[in-house]
N, CA and C of each residue as an Amber inpcrd file, in Angstrom:
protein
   357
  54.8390000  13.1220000  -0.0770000  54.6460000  13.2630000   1.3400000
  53.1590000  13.1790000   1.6590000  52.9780000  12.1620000   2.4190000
  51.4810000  12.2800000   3.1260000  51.1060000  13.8160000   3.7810000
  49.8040000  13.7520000   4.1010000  49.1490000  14.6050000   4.7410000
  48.5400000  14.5030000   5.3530000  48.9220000  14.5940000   6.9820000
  48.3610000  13.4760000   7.9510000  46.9680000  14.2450000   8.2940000
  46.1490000  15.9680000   8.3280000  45.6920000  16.6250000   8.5060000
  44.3490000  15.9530000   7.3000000  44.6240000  15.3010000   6.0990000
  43.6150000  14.7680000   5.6090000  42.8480000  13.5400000   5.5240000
  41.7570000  14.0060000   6.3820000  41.1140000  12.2540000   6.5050000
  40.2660000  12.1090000   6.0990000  39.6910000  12.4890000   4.6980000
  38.2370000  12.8900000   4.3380000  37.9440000  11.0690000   3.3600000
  39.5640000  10.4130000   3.4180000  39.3080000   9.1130000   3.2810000
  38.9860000   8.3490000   4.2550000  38.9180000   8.4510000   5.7890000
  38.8670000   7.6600000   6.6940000  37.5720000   7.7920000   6.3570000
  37.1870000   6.3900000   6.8820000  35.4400000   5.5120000   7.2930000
  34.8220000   6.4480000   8.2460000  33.4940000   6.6010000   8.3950000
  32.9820000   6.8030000   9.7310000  33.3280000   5.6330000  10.9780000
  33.4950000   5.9510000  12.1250000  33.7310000   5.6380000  13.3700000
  32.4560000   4.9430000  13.2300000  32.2410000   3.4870000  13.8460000
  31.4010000   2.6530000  14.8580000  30.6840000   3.5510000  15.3990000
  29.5770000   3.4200000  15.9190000  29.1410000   3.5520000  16.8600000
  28.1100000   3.2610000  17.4360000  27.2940000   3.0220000  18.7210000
  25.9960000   2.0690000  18.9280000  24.7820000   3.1460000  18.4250000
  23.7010000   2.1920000  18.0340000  22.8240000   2.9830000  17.4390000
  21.8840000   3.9240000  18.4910000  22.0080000   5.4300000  17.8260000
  21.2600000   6.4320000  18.6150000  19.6360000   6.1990000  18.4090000
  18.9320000   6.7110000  19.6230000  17.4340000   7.0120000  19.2870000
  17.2180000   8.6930000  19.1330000  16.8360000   9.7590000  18.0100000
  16.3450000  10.9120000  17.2260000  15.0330000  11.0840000  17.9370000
  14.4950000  11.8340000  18.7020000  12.8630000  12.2820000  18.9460000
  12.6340000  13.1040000  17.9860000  11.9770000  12.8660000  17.2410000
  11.5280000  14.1070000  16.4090000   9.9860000  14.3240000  16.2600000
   9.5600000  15.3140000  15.9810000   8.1110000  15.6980000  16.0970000
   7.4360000  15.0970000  14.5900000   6.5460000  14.8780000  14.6670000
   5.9100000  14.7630000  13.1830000   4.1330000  14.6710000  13.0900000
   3.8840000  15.6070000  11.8440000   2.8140000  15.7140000  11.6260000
   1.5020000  14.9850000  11.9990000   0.9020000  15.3760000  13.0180000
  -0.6710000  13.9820000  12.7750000  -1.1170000  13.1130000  11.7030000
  -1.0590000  13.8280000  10.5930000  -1.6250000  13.0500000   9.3910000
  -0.2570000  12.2780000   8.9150000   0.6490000  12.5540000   9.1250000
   1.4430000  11.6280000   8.5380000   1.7900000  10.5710000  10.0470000
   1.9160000  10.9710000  11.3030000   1.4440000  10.0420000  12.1100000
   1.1230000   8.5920000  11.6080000   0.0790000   9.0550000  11.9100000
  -1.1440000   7.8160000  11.7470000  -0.6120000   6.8600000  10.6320000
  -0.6520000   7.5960000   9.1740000  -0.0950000   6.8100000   7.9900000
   1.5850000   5.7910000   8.3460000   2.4390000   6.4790000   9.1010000
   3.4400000   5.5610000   9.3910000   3.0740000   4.5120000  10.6200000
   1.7780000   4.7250000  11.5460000   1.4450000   3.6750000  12.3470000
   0.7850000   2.2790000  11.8420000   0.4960000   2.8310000  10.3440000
  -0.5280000   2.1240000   9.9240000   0.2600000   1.5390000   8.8970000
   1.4960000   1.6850000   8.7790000   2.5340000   0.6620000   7.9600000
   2.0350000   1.2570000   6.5930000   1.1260000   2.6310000   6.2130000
   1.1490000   3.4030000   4.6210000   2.4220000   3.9620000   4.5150000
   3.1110000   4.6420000   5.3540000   4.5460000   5.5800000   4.8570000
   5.6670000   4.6900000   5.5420000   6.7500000   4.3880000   4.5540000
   8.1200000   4.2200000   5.0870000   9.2120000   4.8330000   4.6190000
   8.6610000   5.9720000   4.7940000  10.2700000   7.4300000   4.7680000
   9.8200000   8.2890000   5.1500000  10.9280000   8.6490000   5.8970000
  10.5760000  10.3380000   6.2880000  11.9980000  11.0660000   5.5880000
  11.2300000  12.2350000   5.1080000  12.3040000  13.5220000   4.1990000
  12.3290000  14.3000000   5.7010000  13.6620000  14.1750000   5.7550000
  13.9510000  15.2720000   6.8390000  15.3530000  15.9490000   6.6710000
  15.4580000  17.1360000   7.2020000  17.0430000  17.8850000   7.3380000
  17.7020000  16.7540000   7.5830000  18.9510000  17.2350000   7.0010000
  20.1460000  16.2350000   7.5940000  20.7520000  16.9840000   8.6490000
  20.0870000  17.3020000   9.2240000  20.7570000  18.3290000  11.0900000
  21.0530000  17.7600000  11.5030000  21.3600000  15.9770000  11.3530000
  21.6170000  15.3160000  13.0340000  22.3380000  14.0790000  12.0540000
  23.3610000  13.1510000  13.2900000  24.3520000  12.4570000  12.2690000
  23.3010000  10.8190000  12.4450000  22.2540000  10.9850000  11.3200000
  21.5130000  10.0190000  10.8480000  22.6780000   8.7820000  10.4310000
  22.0290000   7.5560000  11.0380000  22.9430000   6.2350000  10.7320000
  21.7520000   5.2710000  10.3200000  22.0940000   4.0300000   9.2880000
  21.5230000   2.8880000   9.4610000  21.4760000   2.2010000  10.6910000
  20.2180000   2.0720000  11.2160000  20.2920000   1.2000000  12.7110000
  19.4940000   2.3240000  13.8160000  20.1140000   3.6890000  13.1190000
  19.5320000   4.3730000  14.6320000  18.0980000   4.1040000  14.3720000
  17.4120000   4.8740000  15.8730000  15.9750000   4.6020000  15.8460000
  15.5090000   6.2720000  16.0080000  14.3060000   6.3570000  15.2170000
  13.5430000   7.5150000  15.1150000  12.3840000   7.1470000  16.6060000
  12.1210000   8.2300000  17.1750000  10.8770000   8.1330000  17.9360000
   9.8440000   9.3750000  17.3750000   9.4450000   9.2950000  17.0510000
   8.2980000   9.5650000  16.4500000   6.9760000  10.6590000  17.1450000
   6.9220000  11.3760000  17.5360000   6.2920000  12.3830000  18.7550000
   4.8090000  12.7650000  17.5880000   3.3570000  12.7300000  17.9140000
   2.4480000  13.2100000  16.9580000   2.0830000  14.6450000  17.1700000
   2.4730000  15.4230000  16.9150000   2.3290000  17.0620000  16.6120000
   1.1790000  17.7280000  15.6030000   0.3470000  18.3410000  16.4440000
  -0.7580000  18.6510000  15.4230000  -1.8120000  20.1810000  16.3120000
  -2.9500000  19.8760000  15.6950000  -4.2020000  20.5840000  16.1490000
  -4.8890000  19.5950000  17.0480000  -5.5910000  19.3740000  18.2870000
  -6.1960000  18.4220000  18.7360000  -7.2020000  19.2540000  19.9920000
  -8.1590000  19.9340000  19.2940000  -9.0860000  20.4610000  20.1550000
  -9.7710000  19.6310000  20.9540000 -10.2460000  18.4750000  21.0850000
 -10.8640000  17.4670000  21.2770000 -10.2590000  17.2510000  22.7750000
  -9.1990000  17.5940000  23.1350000  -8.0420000  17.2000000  24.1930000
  -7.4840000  18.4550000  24.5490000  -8.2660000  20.2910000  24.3650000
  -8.1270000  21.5830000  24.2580000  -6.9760000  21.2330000  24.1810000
  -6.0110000  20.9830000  23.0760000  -4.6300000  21.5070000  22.7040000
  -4.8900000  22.1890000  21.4830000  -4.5930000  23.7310000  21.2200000
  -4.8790000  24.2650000  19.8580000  -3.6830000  23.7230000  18.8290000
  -2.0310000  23.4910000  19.3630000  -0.8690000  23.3200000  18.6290000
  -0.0650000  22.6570000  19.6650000   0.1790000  21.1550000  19.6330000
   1.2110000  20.7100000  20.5250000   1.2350000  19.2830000  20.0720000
   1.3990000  18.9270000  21.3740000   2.1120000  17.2110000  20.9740000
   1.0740000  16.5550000  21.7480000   0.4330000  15.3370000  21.2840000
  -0.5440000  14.7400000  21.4370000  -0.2550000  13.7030000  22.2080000
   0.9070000  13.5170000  23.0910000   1.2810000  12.4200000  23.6720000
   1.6920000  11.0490000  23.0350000   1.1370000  10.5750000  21.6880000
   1.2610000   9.6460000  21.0200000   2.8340000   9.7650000  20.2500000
   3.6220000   8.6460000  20.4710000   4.6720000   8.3600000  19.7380000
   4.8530000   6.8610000  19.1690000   5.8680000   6.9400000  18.2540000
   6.0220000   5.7090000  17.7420000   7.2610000   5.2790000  17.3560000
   7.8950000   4.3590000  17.4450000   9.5300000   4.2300000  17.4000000
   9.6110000   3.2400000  15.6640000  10.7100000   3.6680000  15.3100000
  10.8440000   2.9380000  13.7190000  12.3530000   2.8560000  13.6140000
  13.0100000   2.4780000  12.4910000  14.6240000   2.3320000  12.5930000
  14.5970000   2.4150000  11.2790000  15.7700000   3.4750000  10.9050000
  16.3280000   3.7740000   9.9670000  17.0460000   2.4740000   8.9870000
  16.3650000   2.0020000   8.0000000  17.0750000   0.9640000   7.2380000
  17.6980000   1.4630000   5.9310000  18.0550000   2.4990000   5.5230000
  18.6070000   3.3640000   4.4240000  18.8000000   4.6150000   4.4990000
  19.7330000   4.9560000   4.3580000  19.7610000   6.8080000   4.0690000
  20.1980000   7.2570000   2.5660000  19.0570000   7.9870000   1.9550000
  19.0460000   8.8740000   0.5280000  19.7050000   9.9630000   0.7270000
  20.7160000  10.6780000  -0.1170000  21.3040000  11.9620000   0.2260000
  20.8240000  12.5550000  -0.5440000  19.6230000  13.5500000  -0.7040000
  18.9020000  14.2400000  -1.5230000  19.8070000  15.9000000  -1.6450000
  20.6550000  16.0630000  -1.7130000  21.7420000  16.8590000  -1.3960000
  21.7660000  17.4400000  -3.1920000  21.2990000  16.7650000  -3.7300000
  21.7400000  16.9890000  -5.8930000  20.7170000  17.9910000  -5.7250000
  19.0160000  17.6710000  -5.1260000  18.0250000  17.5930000  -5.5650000
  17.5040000  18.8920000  -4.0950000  17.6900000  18.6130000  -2.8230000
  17.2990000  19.4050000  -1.8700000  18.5070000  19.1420000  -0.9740000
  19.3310000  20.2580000  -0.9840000  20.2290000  20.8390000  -0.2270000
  19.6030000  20.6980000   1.3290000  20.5540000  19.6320000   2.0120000
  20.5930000  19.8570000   3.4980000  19.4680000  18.7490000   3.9920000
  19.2150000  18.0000000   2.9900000  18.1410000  17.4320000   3.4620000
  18.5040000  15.5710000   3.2240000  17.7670000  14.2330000   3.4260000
  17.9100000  12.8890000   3.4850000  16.8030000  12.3710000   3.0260000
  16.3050000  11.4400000   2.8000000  15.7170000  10.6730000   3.1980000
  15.5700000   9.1790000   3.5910000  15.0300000   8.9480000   4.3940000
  15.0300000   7.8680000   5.7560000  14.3770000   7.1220000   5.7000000
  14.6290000   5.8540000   4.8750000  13.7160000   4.9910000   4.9490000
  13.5560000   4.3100000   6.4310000  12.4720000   3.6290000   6.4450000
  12.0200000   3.4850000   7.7530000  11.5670000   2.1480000   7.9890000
  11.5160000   1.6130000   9.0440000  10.3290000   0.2500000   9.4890000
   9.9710000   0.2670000  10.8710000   9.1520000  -0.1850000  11.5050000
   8.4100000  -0.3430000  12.8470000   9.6780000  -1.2330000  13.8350000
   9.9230000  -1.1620000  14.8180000  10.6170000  -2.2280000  15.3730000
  10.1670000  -2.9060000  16.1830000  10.1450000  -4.0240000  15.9660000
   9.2230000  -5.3240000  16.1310000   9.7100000  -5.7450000  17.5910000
   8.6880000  -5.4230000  18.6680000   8.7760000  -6.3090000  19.9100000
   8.2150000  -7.4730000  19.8920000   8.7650000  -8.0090000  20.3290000
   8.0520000  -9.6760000  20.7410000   8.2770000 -10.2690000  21.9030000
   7.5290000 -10.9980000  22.5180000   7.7750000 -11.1980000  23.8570000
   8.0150000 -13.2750000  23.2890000   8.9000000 -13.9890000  23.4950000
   9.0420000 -15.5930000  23.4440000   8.3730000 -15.5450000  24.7610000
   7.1100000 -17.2450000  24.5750000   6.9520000 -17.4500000  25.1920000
   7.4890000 -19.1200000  25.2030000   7.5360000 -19.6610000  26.7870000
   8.2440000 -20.5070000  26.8110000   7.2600000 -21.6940000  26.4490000
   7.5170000 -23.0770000  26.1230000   6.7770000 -23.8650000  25.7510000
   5.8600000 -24.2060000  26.8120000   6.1210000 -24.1700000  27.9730000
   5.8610000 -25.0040000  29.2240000   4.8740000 -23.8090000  29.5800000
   4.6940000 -22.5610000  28.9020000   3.9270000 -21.6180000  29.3140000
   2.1770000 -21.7630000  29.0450000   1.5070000 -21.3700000  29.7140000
  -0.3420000 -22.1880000  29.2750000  -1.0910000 -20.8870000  29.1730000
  -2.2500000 -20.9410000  28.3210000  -3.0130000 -19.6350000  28.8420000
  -4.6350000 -20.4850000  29.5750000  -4.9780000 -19.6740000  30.4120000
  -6.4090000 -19.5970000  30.7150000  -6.9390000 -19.6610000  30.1280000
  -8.0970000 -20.0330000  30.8540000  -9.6900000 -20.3500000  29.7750000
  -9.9870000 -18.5710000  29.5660000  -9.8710000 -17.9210000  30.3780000
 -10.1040000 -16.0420000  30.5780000  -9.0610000 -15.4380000  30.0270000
  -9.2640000 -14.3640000  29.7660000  -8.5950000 -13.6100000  29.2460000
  -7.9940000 -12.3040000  30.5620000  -6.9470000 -12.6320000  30.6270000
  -6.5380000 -10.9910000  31.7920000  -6.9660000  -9.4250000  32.2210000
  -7.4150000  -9.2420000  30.9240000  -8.4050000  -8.1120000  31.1290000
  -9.8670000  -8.0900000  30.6270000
């Protein structure tokens, strides 16, 4: 007799890819703007997918701008291209590989630039 109450074989459900805000360190900031880090170790608190997108918030010290502890206004968006289940090794936790997501604007052929520059 089946057991219709067990679905721990069913697939995950579809679904369109979420964007995660999460806060992250200044110094590691910078290093993922600068294409040095592509992972972030984070809790697995949230239902992390290939595809979703991280936004990236820079959280630090920034006296310079009198903030003693906050968020520096600077963010950065990246997309999850792997998930590690570090679960053997650190209970409750992933890691997320990462990449930048690439805007581009096409321009059309018939499009010209100036001798000047716009700004």
């Amino acid at each position: 007799m089946k057991n219709s109450k067990n679905k721990s074989c069913a697939a995950p459900k579809e679904r369109e890819p979420v964007t995660h805000a999460l806060k992250i360190n200044s110094e590691y900031f910078h290093a993922v703007a600068m294409g040095e880090k592509s992972a972030e170790f984070r809790r697995a608190d949230r239902d992390y997918r290939v595809g979703d997108l991280l936004t990236l918030r820079e959280y630090g010290s920034f006296p310079w701008i009198d903030v003693k502890q906050g968020f520096s206004g600077e963010e950065i968006t990246v997309q999850i291209t792997h998930i590690t289940d570090l679960s053997k090794w650190a209970a409750g936790y992933v890691m997320l590989s990462i990449r930048h997501e690439i805007c581009t604007q096409m321009l059309d052929s018939s499009d010209s630039f100036d001798d000047e520059l716009p700004f």
